[in-house]
N, C-alpha and C positions, 0 to 999 in steps of 0.2 A: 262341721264347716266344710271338711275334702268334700265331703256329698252334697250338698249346693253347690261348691264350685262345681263338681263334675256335673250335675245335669246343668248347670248353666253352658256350661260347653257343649253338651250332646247336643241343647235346644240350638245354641247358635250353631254347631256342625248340620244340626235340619233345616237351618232355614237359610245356611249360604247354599246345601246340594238342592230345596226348593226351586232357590232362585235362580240356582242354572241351570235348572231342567226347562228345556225350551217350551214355549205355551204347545195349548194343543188345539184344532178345530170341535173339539167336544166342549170345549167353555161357550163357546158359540162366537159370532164374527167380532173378529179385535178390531182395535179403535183405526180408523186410516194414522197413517205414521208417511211422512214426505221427507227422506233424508236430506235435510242441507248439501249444497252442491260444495267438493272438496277439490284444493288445489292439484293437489296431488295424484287423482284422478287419470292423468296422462294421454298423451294426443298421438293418434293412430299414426306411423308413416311403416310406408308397404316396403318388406325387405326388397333390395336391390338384387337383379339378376346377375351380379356379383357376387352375393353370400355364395360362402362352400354349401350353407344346408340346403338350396335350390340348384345347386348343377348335377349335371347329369354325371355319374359317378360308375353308372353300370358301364360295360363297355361290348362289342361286338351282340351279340342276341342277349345276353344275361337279363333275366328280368328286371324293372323294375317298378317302384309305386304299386306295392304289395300292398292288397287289404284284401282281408276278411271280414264280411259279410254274414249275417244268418239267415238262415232260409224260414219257413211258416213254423218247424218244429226244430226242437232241441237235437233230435235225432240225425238233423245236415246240415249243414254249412257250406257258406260260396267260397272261393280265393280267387281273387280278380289281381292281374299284373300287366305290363305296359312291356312291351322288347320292340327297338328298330328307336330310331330318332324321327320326329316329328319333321316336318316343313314347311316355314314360311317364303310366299314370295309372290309374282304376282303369278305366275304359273306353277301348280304344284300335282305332284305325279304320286298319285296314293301307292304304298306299300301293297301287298300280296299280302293278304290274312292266311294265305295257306305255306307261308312261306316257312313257319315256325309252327312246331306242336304244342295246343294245352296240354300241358300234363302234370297233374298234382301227387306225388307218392306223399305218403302219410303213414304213422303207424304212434304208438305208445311210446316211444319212445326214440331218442334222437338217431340210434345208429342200427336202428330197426322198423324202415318205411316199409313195411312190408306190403300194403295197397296201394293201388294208384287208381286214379278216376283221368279221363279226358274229358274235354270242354270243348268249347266254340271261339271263334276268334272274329275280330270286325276291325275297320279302320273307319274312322270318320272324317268328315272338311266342316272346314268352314268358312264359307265362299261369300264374295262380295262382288256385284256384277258392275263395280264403280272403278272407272280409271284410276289408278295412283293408289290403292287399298293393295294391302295384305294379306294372299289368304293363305289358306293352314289346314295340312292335313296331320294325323295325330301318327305316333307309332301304333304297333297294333297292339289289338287291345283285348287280352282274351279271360273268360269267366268262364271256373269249372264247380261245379257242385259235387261235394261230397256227400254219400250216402251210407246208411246203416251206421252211424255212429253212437256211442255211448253217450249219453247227457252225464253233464259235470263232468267232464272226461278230460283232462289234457293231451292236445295232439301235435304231434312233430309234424314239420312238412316243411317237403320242395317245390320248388313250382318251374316251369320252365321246358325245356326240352331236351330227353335224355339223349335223341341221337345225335346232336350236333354241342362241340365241344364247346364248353366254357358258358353253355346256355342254359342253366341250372341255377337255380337261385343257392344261397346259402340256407342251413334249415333255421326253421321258424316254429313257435309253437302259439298255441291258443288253447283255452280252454270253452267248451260247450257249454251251454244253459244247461239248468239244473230240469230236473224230469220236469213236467207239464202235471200240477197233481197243488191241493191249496196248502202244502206245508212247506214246500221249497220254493227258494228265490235267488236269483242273484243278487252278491255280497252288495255293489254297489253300484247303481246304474248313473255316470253321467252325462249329463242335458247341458248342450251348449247353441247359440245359434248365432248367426252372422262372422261367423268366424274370418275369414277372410286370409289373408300374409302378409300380417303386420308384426311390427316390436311388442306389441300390446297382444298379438294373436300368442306370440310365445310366450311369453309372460301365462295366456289363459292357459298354453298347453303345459307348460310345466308345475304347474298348480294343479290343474288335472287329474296328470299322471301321477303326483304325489298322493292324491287320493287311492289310488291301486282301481281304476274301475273295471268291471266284469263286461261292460258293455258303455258303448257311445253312442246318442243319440244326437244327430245334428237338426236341425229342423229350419234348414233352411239358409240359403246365402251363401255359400261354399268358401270362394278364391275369389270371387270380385273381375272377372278378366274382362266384363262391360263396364270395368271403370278407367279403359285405356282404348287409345286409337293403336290402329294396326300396326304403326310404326313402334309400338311399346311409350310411348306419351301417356302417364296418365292422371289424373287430378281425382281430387277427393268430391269433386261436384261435376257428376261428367255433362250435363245439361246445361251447367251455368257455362263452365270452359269451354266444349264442344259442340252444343246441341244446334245452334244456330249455322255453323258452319261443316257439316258431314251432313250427307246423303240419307245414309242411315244408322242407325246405335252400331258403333263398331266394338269389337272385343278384339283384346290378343290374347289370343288362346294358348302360348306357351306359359301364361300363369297359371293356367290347370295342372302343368305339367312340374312346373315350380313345386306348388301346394303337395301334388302327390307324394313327392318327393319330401319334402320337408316331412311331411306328414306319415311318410312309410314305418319312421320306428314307433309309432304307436298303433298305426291300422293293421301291418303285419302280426300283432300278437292280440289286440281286443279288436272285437268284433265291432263293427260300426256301421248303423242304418243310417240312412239320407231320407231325405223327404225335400222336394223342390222348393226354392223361394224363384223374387221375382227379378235377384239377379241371375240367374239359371234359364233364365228365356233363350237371350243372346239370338236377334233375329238376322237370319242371313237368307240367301239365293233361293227365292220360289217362295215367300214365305214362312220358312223353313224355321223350328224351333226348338231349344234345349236340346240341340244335339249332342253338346260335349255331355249333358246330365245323363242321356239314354244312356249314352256308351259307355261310360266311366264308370257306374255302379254299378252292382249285381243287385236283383230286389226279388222277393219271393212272390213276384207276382204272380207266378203261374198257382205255385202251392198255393195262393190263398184266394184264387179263384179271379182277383181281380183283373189277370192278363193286361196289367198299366204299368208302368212305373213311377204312376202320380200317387197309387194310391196300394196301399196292399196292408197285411194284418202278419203276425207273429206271435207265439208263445214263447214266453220264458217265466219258467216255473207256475206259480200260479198267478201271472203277469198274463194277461190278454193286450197285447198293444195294438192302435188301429193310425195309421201314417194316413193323412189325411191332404187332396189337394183344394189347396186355395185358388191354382190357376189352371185348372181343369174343370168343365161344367160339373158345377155343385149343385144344380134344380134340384126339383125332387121326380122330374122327368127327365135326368140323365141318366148314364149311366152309373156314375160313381156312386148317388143317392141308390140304388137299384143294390149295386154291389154291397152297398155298405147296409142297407136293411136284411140282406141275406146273412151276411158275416154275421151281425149283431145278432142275429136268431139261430146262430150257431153256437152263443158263446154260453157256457154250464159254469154258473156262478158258483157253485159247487167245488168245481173242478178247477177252477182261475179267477177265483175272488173279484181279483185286481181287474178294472179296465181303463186302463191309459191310453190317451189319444194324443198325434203331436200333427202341427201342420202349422205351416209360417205365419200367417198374416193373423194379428190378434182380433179375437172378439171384444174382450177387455181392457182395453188401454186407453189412459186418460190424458196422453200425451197429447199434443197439440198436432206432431204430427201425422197424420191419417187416420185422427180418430174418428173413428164409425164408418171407416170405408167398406169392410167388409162387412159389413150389415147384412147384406141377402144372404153370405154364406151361412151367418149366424142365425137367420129367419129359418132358411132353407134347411139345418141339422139341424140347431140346438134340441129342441123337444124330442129327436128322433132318440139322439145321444139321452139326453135327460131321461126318459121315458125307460131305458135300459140302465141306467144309474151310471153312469158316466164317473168317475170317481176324479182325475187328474187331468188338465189337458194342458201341451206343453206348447209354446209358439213362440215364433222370431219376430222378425217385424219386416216392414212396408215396401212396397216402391218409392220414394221418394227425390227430392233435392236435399233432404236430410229426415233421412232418415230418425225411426226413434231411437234403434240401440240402448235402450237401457234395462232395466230390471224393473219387472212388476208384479204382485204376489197378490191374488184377488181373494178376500171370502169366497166362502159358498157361496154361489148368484146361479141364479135359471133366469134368464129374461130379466135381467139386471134388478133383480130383485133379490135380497138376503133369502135363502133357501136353506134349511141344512142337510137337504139332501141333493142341492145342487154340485156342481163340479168348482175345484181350485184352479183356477188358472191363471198360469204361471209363464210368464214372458222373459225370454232370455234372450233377447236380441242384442248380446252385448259381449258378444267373444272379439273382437278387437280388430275390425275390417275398419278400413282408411276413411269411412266417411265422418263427418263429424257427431257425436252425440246429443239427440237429444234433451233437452232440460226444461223444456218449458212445458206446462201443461194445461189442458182448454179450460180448464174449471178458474186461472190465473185470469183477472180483471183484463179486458181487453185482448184476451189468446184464445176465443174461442173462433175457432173455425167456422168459415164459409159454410155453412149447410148444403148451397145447391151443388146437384151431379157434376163432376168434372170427367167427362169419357175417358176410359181407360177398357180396351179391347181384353184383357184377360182378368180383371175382378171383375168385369162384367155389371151387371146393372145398379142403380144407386136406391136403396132402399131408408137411410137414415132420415127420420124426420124428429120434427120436435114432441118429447118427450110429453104423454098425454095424463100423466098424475106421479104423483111423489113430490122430494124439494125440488125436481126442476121442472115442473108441470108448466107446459106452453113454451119453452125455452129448449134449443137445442145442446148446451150444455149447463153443467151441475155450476154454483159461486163458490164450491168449495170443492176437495177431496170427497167423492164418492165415498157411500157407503160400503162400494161393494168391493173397493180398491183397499188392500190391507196394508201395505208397503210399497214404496216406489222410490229407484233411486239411478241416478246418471252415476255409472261406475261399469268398467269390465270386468267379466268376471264370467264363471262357469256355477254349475248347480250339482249336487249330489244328491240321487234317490237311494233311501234305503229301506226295503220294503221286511219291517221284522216279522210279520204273522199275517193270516189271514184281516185283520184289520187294523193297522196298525203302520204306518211310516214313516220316517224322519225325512225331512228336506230340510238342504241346507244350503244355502246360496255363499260359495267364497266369490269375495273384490279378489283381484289382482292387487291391488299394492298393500293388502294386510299379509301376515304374517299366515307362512303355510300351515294349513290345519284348523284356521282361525275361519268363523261365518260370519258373516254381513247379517243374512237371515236365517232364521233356522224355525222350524215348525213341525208338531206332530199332525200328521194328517193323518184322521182314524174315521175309519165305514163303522157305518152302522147299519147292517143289513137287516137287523129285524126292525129296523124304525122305516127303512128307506127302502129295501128292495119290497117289501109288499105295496108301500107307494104307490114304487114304479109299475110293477108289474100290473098293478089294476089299473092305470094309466096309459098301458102300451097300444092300445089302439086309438088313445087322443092323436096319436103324432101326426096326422096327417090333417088337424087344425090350424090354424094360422098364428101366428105367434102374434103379440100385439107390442105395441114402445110404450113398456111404462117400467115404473121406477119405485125401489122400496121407498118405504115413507120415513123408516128409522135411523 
């Protein structure tokens, strides 16, 4: 009798650990899933330049709005800091970038910096040639690169300037990627995007940080500072409220300066890449674009050849990452296409298994808002990417008057067809920036978008047409959820990669308003290199074919 009960217990102890072993991409693509839209969800409002966690706290030179940065290899890393106060007005008289020294001392340990590296320093504006505007020059702004470092290494640092008193930061430490080689990885890589400085944004960073990450990936959408007029006015719809009455898109740029701030007790100890979205333009005087983006980050453009800041490449462990721009020429006659077929025939699948890609604007989104705008970009890579086995690609979302901001988790798809040796893509445009989220999507009866081009000077050309075989053959969008769409849901929230082995990773998407610890989605995403990388490889001189708009059948 005890031995019946007991394996009746062991059976049902296997099949409750089954049933929470999260699925895997090895079963092949899961059924589309459309989360019901939830109360509780929560509506963006952008902290006030009242909060303590946005003022300026540093005082005379002391640095502030510490991040660290990774450079191409595990072996250096950036530290970028802000000293002097900014200036809004209608005349403003830039700072002296030579006024103050980079200087980063570092060492193994907190009361033993025994290196130090120097850097470079800049100041930036942001000018408006329009009577009655605001404009704005930044404190300065200086990026040092540390060299000869140990990977997986934890390191102490100051930053600041030793010959002038009280201009020293306090110390800080970080830890390195793990060596470049396919057995090691960082513990836990998080993916957020559209983040923005909302009640909803803290909410995503403290959910976050409770995950412990080794690294942050933002992919786009920063601080939002083009969703306010000069005078610090600003609305969650800045087109609807302001577009018909301003000259030109204005920003106030002291919500860079906010964000940094708020955002220094996590950027000063994990390392954190950028990649541009399309509110990071911010057009001003001559032209003139993404200046506060240039300046504010450090990017290993030079180490990885790209000499851009739109676009550039990284290792960690046997992680090959590729930061990819959506608003910089993507032809396959620019140069980013040009940069990025070099890099890719650089990368020893051997040596970095993994190849992750992140860049704002989705290929795959079935949201109604901007769906299929970035078509050419998708024409112009996918196959090149595909062709090399592409494994993850990460992206935020749109330009808009509403934005998507939500979460969406794709199958395997190449050219929107079920593939299983296509790429996951995974959309998080839903870190908690003021605009409203989207919820509606084109496949919903009467939500499918306009088809024809609407100009827009930086996605550049309009490539989407109607769909020429599959269920939406002759129609520009699907009656249903896509096959190629595995999960989608209106919620903030942040994403966790954790990459266990040469092929083998957990994703797992936390909401903001579940319980810390808790996933929304979670999924094994596992390569299969002897099924897909001979594929690719016999494949790799297709990429310079044309891609064509069709659609799985199943």
């Amino acid at each position: 009798m005890w031995w019946g009960s007991l394996r009746l217990l062991l059976l049902l102890a296997a099949a409750v650990a089954a049933a929470a072993e999260p699925a895997s991409t090895l079963t092949g693509p899961s059924r589309p899933v459309t989360v019901a839209l939830r109360k509780d969800r929560g509506h963006a409002v952008d902290l006030p330049d009242t909060d303590p966690r946005v003022q300026r706290r540093a005082t005379g030179w002391a640095p502030e709005q510490i991040t660290v940065a990774l450079s191409a290899a595990p072996t250096s890393a950036w530290v970028s800091w802000i000293t002097g106060e900014f200036q809004m007005g209608g005349t403003v008289k830039p700072l002296n970038p030579g006024t103050v020294a980079s200087v980063v001392r570092y060492g193994l340990a907190a009361d033993s910096l025994v290196h130090e590296a120097t850097g470079d320093a800049l100041v930036y504006s942001q000018l408006y040639p329009f009577e009655g505007l605001q404009n704005y020059t930044s404190g300065i702004i200086h990026h040092v690169r540390l060299q000869g470092l140990e990977p997986a290494t934890k390191y102490y640092y100051q930053c600041g300037d030793p010959g002038i008193p009280g201009a020293m930061s306090a110390v800080h430490a970080f830890r390195t990627m793990p060596a470049v080689g396919p057995r090691s990885y960082p513990g836990r890589i998080a993916v957020v995007g559209d983040l923005g400085l909302t009640y909803n944004t803290t909410s995503t960073v403290d959910h976050m940080v409770s995950n412990r990450p080794d690294l942050v990936l933002l992919v786009g959408d920063v601080c939002y500072a083009n969703m306010y007029l000069t005078n610090g006015t600003g609305a969650d719809c800045y087109s609807c409220a302001f577009g018909k009455s301003t000259p030109i898109h204005e920003t106030y740029q002291p919500r860079w300066d906010y964000w940094g701030r708020y955002m220094e007790a996590v950027t000063s100890g994990t390392p954190m890449m950028v990649v541009e979205g399309n509110h990071e333009i911010e057009e001003q005087i001559g032209n003139k674009t993404f200046a506060a983006y240039r300046s504010r980050f450090a990017f290993p453009s030079t180490e990885s050849g790209s000499f851009s800041p739109f676009y550039y490449s990284f290792d960690a462990g046997g992680i090959h990452f590729i930061m990819l721009a959506a608003y910089a020429d993507y032809s396959r006659s620019g140069e980013q296409y040009r940069w990025l077929v070099k890099d890719l025939a650089k990368v020893d699948r051997a040596v970095t298994p993994w190849l992750v890609a992140g860049w704002h604007a989705p290929w795959y989104t079935t949201y109604k808002a901007h769906y299929r705008e970035v078509e050419c970009m998708r024409v112009a890579m996918e196959e090149l990417l595909y062709s090399h086995g592409l494994d993850i690609a990460f992206t935020g979302h749109l330009l808009a008057v509403m934005q998507v901001h939500a979460y969406e988790r794709s199958n395997r798809v190449f050219n929107y067809t079920l593939d299983p040796c296509g790429a996951v893509h995974i959309s998080v445009g839903d870190g908690g920036n003021r605009e409203k989220m989207a919820t509606t999507h084109a496949d919903e009866p009467g939500h499918c978008p306009d088809p024809r081009p609407k100009p827009n000077a930086f996605i550049g050309c309009f490539c989407a047409f109607n769909f020429t075989s599959g269920p939406a053959a002759g129609r520009f969008c699907w009656d249903r959820q896509p096959d190629y769409s595995a999960y989608r849901e209106s919620s903030f929230g942040h994403g966790i990669l954790e990459v266990k082995n040469e092929t083998h990773a957990l994703w797992r998407w936390h909401r903001n308003q579940d319980h810390y610890g808790s996933a929304g989605d979670e999924i094994y995403i596992v390569r299969e290199p002897h099924r897909c990388l001979h594929k690719h490889n016999s494949t790799r001189p297709a990429h310079g074919r044309q891609n064509t708009t069709r659609e799985s059948g199943g």
